[in-house]
N, C-alpha and C positions, 0 to 999 in steps of 0.2 A: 637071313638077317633076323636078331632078336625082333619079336614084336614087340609094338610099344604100348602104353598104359594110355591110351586115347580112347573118347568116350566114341571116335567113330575112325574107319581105316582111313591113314590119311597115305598117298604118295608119298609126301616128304618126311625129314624126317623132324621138322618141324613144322607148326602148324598156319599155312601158306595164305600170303593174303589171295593170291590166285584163286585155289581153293577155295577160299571163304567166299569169293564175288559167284564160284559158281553157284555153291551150296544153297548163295542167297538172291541168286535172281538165276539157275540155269544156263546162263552166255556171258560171254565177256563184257563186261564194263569199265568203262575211261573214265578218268577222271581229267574232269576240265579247268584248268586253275583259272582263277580270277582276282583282278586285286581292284579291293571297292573303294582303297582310298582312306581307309583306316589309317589310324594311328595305337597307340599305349599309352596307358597313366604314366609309364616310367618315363616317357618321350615328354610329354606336352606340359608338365609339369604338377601334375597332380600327385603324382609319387617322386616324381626325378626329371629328371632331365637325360639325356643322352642313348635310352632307352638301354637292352642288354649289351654289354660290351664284346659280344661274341656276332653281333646280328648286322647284315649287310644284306637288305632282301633284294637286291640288284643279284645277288650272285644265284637264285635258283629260282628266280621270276621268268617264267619264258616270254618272249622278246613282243610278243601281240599282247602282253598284259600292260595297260596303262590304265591309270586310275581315272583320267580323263575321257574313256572312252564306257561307253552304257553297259551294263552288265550284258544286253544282250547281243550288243558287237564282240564281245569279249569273248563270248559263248561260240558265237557263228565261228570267230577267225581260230581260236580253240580246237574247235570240231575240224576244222581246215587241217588246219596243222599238226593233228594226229593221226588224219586221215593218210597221211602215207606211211606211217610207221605202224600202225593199229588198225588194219582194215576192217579188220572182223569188227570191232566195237560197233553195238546198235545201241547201248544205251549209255548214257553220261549219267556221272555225278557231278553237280560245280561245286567246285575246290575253290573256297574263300581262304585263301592262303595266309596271304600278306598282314600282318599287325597283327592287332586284334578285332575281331569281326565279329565281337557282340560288344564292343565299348562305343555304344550310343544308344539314342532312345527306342523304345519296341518299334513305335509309328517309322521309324527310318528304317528301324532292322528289315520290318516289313515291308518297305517296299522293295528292297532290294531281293531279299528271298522271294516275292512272290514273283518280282520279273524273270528270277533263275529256274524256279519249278514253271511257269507258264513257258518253256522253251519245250518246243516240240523234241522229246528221245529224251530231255532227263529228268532222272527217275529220282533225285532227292541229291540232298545237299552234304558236305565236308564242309567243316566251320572251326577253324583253327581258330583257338584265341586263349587267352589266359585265365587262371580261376579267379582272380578278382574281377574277371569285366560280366559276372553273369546273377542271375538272380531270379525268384523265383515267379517272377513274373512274363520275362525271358524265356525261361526250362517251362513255363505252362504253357508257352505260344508255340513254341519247339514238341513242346509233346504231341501236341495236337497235329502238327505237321507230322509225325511219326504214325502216327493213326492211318496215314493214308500213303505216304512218301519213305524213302531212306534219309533218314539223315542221323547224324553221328557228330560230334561236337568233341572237338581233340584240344587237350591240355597241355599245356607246354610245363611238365613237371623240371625237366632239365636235371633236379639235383632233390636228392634224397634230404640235403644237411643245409641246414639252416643257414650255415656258416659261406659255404659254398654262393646262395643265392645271393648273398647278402655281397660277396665279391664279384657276380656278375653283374649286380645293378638288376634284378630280376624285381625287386621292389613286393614280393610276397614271400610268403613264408612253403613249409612246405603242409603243414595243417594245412594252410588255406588249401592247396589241391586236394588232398585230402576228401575236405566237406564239400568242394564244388564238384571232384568226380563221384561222391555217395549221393551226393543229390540230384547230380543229372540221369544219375540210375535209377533214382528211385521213379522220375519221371516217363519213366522207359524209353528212351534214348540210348541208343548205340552213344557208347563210349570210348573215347581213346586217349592215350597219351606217348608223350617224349620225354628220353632221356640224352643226355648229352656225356659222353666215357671220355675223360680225360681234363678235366677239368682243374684247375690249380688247387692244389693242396690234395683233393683225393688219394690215396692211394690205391693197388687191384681188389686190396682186402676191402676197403670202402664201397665201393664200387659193387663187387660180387656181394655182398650184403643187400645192397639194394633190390635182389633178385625177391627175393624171402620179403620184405618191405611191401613193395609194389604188388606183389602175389594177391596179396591180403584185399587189394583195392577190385570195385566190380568191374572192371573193364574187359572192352570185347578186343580192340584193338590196341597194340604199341608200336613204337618206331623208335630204333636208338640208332646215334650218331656219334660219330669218333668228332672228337674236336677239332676245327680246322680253323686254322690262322687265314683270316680273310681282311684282303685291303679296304683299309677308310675306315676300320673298327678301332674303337679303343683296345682292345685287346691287343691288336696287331702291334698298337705303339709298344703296349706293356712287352708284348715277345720282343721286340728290338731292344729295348732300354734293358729286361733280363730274360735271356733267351732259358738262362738256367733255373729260372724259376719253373718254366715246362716241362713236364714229361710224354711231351705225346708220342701214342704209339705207333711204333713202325706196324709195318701190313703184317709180319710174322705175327706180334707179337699182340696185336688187335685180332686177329684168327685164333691164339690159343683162347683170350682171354672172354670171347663172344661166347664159345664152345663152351666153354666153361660157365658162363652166365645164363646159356639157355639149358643148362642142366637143368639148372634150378630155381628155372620158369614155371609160373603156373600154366601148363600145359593145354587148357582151354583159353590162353589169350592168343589172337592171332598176330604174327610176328608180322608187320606193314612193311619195313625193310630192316639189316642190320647195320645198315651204312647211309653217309650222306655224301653227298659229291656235289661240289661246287666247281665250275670252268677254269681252267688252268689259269686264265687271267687275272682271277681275283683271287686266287693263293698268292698267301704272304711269307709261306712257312714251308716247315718239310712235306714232301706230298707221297704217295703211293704210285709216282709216275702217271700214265697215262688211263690207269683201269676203271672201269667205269664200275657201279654197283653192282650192276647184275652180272658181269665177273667174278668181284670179290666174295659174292653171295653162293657163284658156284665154287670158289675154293674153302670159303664156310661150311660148305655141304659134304665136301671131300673128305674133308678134314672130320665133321660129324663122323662118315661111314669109315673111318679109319679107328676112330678110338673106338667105332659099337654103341654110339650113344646117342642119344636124342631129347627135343625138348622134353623137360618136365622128369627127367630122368631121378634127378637127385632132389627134385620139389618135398621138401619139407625135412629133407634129410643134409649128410652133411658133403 
């Protein structure tokens, strides 16, 4: 097999969030999701109303997350319930998932982080949330926690083009990510973000651009996700009213086009998943049948060792 241009030998033939949790604590690690109860400015009124038009967080909440219940029941029935699927895991991260999970004051931030890091096995925090909810007040109380903990603070980029956010109801720009992920780097925090592929109006040449775009930015981690028509979304209505307005992609055609985008990746970001998957029931649209991620993830990989090519392959070139 061509060797690849990585600063260390990797198994895959991209660079594997697996991988990366060994590199960076030795043994497996879980992540425990959690939903604190959050909300969005684009939700509550502060930017908008009705929050992203693509977002239904019923659909990839697991079923012991209620915002009702203490971060550290959440934590406990968490730990339960990956316990048969994940035995080996000794240590957690908690996964603040749901909304945005720095859009309130530090004194609240804090007390919720510190009940999730005082759980006996986990080792530091996931902190999903958007680049207008964060500040440097915020990234100074997160640094600090870095000093002693993991944690990592993931941005919901979603879209490259201004234009695009601006038709999700995402209610930021895409500068705004921009300056919130160069500033949480500068604070030395683990960074991450998302991308959403299929999005109205984009086209694959849009799309594969953003490879080259995002490159540029410090991040340690990414996650991209094909776009899925999910029920009780505005968008879902928009697919009905015009189905032709979408082009989303079939599973072929989402495998060429992944392959293609992680050529010309920056081959030091670690790749978190290439896929999203939501339960059959809350699809509203065309679906890929019954395949779950880490399926489509092994025919990703196939498909890499078929053309001879790997992340970062075509990074900076054309």
């Amino acid at each position: 097999m061509t060797s690849t241009p990585y600063p260390w030998q990797h198994k895959r033939l991209y660079n594997s969030y697996s991988e990366y949790f060994q590199r960076e604590f030795g043994t497996r690690v879980q992540k425990v999701t959690i939903d604190a109860g959050f909300t969005c400015p684009n939700r509550d009124g502060a930017k908008g109303v009705g929050g992203c038009t693509y977002c239904n967080n019923d659909a990839f909440n697991p079923s012991y997350c209620q915002p009702h219940k203490s971060i550290t029941q959440q934590i406990t029935e968490g730990i339960d319930f990956h316990k048969v699927r994940y035995r080996r895991a000794k240590n957690y991260l908690a996964y603040f998932q749901a909304y945005s999970n720095t859009y309130g004051s530090l004194e609240y931030l804090k007390s919720l982080y510190d009940e999730a890091l005082a759980f006996p096995g986990v080792s530091g925090l996931v902190i999903g949330t958007r680049p207008d909810c964060i500040d440097d007040e915020k990234l100074e109380y997160f640094g600090r926690l870095a000093e002693t903990h993991y944690i990592i603070i993931e941005y919901g980029i979603e879209s490259c083009c201004d234009r695009t956010l601006k038709q999700i109801n995402r209610g930021h720009t895409y500068e705004e990510s921009v300056s919130a992920i160069r500033k949480t780097a500068s604070y030395g925090i683990h960074t991450g973000a998302h991308l959403i592929f299929g999005l109205q109006g984009e086209t694959e040449e849009d799309m594969l651009a953003e490879a080259a775009i995002v490159s540029e930015l410090p991040l340690d981690t990414i996650k991209f996700h094909q776009l899925q028509i999910i029920k009780d979304t505005p968008l879902a209505q928009e697919y009905l009213d015009n189905p032709s307005d979408f082009n989303l992609f079939s599973l072929e055609r989402y495998i060429d086009f992944i392959v293609r985008f992680t050529e010309r990746l920056n081959p030091s970001f670690v790749i978190e998943r290439f896929t999203g998957e939501a339960p059959p029931r809350f699809q509203a649209g065309p679906t890929w049948g019954n395949l779950r991620s880490d399926q489509v993830q092994i025919l990703i990989e196939k498909e890499m060792e078929n053309r001879d090519t790997w992340q970062g392959k075509l990074y900076g070139g054309d």
